[in-house]
GUTIVO-878232 format. One record per residue: residue number from 1; x, y, z of N, C-alpha, C in turn. Coordinates in Angstrom, 1 decimal, padded with zeros to 4 digits. Example, Ala and Ser with C-alpha at 12.3 -4.5 7.8 and 13.67 -1.06 7.14 Angstrom:
BEGIN
<r 1,<013.2,-005.7,007.8>,<012.3,-004.5,007.8>,<013.2,-003.3,007.8>>
<r 2,<012.8,-002.2,007.1>,<013.7,-001.1,007.1>,<012.9,000.0,007.9>>
REM end
This chain:
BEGIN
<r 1,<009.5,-014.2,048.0>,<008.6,-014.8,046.9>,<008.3,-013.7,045.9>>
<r 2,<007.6,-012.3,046.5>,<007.3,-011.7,045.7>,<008.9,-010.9,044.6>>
<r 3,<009.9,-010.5,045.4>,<011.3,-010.7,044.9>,<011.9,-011.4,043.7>>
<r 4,<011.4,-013.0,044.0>,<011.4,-013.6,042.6>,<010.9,-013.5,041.8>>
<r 5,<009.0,-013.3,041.7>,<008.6,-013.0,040.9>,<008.9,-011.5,039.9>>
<r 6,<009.4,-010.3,040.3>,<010.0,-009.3,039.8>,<011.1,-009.7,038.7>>
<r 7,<012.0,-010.2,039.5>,<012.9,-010.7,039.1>,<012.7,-011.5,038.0>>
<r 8,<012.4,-012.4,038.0>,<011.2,-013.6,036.5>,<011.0,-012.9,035.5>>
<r 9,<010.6,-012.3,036.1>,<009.8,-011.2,035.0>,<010.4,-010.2,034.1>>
<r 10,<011.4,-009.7,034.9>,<012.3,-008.8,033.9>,<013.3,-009.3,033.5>>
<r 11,<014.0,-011.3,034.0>,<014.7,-011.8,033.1>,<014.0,-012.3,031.9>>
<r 12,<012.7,-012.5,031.8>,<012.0,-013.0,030.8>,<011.6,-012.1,030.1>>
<r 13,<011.4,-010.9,030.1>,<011.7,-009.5,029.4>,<012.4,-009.3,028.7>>
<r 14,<013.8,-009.5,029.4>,<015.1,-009.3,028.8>,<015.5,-010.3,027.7>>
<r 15,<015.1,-011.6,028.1>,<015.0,-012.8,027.4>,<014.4,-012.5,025.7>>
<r 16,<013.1,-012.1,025.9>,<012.3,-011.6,024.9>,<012.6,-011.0,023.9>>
<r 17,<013.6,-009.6,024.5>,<014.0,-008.6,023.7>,<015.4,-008.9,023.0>>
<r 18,<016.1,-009.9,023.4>,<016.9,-010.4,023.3>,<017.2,-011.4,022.1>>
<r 19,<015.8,-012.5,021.9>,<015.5,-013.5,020.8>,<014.8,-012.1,019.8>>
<r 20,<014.2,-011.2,020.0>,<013.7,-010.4,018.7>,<014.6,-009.9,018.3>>
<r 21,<015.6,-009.3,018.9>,<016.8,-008.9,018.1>,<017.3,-009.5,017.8>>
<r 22,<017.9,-010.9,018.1>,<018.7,-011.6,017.4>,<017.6,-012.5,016.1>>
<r 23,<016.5,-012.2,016.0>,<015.9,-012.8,015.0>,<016.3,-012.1,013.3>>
<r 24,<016.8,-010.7,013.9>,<016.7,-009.7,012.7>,<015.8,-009.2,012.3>>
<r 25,<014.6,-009.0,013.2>,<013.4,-008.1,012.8>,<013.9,-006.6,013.4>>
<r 26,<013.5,-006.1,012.1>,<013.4,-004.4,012.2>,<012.0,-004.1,011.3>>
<r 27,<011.9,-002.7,011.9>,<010.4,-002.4,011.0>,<011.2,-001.7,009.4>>
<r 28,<009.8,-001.6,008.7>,<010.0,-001.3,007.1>,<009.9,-000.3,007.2>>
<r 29,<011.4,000.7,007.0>,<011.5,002.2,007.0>,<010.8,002.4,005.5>>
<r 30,<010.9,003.9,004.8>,<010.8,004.3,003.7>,<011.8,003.7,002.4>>
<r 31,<011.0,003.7,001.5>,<011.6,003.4,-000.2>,<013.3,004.2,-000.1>>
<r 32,<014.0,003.8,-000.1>,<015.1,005.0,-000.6>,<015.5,004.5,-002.1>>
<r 33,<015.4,005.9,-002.7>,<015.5,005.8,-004.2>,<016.6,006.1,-004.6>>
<r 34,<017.3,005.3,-006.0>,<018.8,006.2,-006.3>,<018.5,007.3,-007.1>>
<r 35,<019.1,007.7,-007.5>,<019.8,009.0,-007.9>,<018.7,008.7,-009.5>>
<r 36,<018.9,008.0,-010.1>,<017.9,007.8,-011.5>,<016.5,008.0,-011.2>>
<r 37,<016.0,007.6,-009.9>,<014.6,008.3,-010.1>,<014.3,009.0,-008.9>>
<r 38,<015.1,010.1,-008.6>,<015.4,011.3,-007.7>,<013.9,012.5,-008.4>>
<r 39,<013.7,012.3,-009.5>,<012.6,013.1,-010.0>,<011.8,012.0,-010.7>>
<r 40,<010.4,012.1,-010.2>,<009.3,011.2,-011.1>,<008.1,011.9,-010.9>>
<r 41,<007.4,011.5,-012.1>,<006.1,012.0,-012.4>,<005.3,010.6,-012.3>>
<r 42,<003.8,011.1,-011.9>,<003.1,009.6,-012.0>,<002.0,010.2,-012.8>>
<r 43,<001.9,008.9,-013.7>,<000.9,009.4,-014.3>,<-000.4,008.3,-014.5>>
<r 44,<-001.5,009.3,-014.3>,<-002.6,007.9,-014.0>,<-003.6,008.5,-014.5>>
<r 45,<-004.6,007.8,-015.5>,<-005.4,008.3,-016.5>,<-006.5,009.8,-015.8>>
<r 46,<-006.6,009.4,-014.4>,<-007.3,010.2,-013.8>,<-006.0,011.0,-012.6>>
<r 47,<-006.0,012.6,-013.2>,<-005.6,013.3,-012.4>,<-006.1,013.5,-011.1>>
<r 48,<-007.0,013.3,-010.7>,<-007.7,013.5,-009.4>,<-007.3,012.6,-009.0>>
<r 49,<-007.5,011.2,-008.7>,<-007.5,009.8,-008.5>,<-006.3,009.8,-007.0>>
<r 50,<-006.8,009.8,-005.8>,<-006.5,009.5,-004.7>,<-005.1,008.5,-004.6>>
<r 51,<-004.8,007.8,-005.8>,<-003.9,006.7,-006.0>,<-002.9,007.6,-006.2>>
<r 52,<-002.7,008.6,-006.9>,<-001.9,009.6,-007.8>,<-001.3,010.5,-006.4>>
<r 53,<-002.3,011.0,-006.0>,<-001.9,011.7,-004.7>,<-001.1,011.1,-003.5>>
<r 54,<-001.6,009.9,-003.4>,<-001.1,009.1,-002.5>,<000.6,008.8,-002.2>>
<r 55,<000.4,008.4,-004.0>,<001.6,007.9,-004.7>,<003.2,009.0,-004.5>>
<r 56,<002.6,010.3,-004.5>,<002.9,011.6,-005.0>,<003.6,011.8,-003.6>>
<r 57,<002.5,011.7,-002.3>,<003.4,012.0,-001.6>,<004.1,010.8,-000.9>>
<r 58,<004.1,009.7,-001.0>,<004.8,008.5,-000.8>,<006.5,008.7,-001.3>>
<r 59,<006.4,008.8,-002.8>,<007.6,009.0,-003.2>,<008.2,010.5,-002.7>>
<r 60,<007.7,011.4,-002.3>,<008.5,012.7,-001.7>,<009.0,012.0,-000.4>>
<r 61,<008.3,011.4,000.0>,<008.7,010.7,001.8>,<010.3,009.9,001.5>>
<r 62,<010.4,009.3,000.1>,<011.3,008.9,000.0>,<012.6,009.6,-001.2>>
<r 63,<012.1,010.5,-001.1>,<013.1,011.1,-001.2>,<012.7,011.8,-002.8>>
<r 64,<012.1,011.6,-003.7>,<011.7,012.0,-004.8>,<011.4,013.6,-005.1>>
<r 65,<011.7,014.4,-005.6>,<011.0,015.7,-006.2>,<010.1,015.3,-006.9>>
<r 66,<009.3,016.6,-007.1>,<008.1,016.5,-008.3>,<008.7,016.7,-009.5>>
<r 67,<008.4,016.1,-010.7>,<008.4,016.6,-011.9>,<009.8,017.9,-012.0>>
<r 68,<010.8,017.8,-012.4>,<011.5,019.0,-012.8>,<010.9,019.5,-014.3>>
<r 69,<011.2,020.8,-014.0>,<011.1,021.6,-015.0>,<011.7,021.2,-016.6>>
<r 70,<013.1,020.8,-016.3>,<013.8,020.6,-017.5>,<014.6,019.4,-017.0>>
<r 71,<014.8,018.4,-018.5>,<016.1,017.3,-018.0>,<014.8,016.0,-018.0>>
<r 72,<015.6,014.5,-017.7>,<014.3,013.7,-018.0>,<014.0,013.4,-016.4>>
<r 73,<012.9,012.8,-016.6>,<012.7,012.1,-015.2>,<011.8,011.1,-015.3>>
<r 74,<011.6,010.1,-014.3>,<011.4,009.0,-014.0>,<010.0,009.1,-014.3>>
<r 75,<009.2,007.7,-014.6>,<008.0,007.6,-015.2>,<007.0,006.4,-014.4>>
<r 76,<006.6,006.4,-013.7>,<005.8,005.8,-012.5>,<004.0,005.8,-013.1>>
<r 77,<004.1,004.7,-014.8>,<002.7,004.9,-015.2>,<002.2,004.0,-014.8>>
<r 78,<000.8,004.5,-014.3>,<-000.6,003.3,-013.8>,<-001.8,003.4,-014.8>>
<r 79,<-001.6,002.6,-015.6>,<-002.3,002.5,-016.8>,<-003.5,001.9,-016.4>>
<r 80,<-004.2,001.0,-015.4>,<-005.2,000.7,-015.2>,<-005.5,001.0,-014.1>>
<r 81,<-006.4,001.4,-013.5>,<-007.0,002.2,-012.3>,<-008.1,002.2,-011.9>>
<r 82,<-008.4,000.6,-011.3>,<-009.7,000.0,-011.2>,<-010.4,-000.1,-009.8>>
<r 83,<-011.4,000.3,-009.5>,<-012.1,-000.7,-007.8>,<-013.8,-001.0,-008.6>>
<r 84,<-013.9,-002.1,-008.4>,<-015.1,-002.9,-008.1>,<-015.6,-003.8,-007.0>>
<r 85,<-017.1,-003.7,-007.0>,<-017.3,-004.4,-005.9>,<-018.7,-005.4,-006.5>>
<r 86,<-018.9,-006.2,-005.3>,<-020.3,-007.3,-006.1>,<-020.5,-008.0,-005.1>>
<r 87,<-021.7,-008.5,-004.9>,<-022.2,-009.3,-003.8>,<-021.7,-010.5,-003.5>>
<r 88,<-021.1,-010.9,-002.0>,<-020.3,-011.9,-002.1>,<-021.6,-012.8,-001.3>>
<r 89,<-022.3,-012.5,-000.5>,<-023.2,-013.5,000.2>,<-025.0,-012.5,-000.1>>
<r 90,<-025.8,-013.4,000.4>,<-027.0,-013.4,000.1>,<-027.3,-014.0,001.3>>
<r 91,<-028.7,-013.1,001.6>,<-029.3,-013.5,003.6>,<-030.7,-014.3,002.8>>
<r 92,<-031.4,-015.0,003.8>,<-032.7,-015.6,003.3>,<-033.5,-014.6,002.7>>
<r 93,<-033.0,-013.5,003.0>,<-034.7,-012.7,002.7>,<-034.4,-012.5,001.1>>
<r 94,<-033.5,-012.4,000.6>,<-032.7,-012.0,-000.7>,<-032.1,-010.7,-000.8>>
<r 95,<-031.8,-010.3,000.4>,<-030.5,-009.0,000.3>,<-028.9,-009.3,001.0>>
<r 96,<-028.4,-008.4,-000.1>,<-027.3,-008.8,000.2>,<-026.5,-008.9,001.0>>
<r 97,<-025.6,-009.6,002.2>,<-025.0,-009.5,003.5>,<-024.3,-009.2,003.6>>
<r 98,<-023.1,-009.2,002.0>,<-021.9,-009.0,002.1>,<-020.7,-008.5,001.0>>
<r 99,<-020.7,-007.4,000.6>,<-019.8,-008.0,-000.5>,<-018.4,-007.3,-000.9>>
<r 100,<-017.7,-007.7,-001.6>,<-016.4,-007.9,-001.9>,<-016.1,-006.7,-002.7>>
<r 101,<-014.6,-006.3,-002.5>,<-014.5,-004.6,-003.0>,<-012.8,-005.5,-003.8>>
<r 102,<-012.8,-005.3,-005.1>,<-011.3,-005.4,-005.5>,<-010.4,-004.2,-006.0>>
<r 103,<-009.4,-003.6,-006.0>,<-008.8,-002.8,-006.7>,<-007.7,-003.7,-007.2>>
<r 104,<-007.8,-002.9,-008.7>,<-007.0,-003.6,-009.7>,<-006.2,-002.7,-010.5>>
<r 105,<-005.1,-002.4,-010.2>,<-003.9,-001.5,-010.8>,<-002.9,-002.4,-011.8>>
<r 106,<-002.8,-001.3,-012.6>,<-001.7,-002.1,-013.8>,<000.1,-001.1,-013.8>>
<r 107,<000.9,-001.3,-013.5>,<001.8,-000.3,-013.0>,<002.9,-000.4,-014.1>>
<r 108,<003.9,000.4,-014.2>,<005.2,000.5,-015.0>,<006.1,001.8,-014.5>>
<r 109,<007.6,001.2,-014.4>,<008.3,002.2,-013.6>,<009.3,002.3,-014.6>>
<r 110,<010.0,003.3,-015.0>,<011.0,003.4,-015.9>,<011.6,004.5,-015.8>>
<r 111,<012.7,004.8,-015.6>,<014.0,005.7,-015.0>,<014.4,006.8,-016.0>>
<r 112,<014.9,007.5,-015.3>,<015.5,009.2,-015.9>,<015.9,008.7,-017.6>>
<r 113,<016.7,007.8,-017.6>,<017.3,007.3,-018.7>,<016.2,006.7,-019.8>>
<r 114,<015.2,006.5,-019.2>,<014.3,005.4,-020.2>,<013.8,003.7,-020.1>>
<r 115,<015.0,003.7,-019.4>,<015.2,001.8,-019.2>,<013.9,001.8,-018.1>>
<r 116,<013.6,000.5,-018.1>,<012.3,-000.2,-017.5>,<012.7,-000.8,-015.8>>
<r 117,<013.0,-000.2,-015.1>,<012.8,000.0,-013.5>,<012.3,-001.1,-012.9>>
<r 118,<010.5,-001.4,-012.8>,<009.8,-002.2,-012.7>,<009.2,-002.6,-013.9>>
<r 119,<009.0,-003.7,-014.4>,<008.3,-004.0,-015.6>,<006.7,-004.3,-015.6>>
<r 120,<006.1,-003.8,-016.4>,<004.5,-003.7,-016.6>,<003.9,-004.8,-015.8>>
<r 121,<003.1,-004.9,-014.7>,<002.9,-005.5,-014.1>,<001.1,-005.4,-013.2>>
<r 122,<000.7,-006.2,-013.2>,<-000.6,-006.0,-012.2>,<-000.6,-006.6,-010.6>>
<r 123,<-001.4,-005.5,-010.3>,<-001.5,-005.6,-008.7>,<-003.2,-005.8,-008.2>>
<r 124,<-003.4,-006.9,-007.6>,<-004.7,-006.6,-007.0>,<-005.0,-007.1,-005.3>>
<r 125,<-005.7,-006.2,-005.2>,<-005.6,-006.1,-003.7>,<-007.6,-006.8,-003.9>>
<r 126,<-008.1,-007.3,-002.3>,<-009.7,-007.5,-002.4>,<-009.8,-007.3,-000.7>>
<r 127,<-010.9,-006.9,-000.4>,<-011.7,-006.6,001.2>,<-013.5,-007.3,000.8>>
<r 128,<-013.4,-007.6,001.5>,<-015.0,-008.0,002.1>,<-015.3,-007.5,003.4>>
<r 129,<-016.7,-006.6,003.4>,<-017.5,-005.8,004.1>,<-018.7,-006.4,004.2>>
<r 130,<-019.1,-006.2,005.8>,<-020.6,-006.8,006.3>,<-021.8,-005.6,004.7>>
<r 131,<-022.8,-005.5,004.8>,<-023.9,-004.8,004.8>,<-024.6,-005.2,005.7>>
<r 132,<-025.2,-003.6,006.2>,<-026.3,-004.3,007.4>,<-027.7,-004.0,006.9>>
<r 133,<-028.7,-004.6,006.2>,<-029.4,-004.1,006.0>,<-030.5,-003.2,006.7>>
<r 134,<-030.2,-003.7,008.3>,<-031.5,-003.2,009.3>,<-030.5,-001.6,009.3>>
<r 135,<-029.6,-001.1,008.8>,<-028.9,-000.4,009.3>,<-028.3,000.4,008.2>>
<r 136,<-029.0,000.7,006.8>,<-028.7,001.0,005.7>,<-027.6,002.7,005.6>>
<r 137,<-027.9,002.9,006.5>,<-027.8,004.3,006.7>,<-025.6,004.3,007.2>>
<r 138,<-025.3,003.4,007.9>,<-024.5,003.5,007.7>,<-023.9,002.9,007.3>>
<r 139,<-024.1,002.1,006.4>,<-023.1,001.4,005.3>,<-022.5,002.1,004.4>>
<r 140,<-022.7,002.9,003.8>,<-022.2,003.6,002.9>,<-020.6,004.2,003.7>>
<r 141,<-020.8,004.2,004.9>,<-019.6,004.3,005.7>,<-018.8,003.4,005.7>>
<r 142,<-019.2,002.5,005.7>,<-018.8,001.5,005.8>,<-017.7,000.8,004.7>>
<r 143,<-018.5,001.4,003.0>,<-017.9,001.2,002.2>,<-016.6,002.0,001.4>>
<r 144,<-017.0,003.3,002.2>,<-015.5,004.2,002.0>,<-014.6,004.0,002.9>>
<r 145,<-014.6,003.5,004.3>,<-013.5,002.8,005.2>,<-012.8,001.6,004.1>>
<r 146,<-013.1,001.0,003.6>,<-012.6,-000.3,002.8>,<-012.0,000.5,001.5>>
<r 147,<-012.8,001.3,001.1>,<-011.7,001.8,-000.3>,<-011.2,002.5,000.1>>
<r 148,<-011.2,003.4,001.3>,<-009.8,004.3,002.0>,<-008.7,003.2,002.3>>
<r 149,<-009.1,002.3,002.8>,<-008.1,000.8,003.4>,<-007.1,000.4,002.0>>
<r 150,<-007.9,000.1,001.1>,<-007.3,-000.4,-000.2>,<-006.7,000.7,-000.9>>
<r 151,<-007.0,002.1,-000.9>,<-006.2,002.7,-001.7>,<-005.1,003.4,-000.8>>
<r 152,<-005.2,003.1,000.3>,<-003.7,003.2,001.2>,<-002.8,002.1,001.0>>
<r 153,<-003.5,000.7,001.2>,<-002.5,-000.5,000.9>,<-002.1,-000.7,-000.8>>
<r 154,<-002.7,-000.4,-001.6>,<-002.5,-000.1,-002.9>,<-000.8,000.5,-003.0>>
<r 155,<-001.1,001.9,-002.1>,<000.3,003.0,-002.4>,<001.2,001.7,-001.8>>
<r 156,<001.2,001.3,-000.4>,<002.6,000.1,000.5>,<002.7,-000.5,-000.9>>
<r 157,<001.5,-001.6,-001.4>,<002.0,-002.0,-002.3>,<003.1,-002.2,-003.9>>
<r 158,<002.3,-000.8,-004.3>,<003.5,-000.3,-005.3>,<005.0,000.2,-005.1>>
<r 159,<005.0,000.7,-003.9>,<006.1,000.9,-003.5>,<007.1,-000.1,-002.3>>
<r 160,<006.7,-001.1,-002.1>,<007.1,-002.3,-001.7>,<007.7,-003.0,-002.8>>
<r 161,<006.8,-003.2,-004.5>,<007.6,-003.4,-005.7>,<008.8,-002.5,-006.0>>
<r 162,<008.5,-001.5,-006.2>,<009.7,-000.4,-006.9>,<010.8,-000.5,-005.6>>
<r 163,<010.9,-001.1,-004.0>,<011.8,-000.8,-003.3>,<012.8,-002.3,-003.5>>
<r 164,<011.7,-003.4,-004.1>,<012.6,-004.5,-004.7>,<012.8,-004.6,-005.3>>
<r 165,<012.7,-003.8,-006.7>,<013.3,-003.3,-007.6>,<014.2,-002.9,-007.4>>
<r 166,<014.3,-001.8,-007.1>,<015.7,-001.0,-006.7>,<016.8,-001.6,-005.7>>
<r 167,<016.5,-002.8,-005.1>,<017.4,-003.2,-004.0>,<018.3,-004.4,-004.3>>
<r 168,<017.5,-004.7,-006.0>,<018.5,-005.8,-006.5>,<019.4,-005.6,-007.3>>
<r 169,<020.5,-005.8,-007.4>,<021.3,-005.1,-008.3>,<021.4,-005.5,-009.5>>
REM end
């Protein structure tokens, strides 16, 4: 009895691994870029801006250099470079319980040559976060976990666009 049950078990394993592969799930490797935007620069009104950096090293992972010296290169502009947030609930007492964080990016991708890659386009991403009032002290943690969240998913996102871009012919 116990024999069978082993057995069960690692044919229903095998079974398992069997329907997920034949389903065609693979995980989402890296962007691979062609040869036209092998060099890009990003430009985002704010040099500092965590999105820029992100961005920066996102496209080296997929294969991009920085900026060359001489010759053209690819143009990765984020013209709008937004996070807001605002009260999404209200407790009896009249403080707030909860509220909502958006980031709002405006993007354009355009190749060594000049031609338009990705076309001007907006992205917005949104999270909602408890506030705890009895517990003021760590919220503010609270609220940089969510804009660290969003300006990570921000980068997947832009570059989830430019990889379907580049994958259609």
């Amino acid at each position: 009895m116990m024999m069978s049950r082993g057995i069960l078990r690692s044919a229903l394993a095998a079974l398992l691994l069997v329907l997920l592969a034949a389903c065609g799930f693979q995980l989402r490797g890296e962007v691979e870029l062609p040869p036209e935007l092998s060099s890009v620069t990003v430009k985002v009104a704010d040099a500092y801006s965590p999105l820029k950096r992100n961005l920066e090293d996102a496209l080296a992972r997929a294969g991009a250099r920085a900026q060359a010296a001489q010759g053209p290169v690819a143009v990765l502009d984020i013209s709008r470079n937004r996070m807001s947030r605002w009260p999404l609930s209200v407790g009896r007492t009249g403080r707030v319980q909860e509220f909502s964080m958006r980031y709002e990016v405006t993007m354009q991708l355009t190749d060594a040559n000049g031609e338009v890659v990705v076309p001007k386009q907006d992205i917005q991403l949104e999270r909602a976060y408890q506030f705890e009032t009895l517990q003021a002290q760590g919220t503010p943690g609270e609220e940089e976990v969510v804009r660290a969240e969003l300006e990570r998913d921000m980068t997947q996102a832009i570059l989830r666009r430019i990889s379907a871009a580049v994958a259609t012919p």
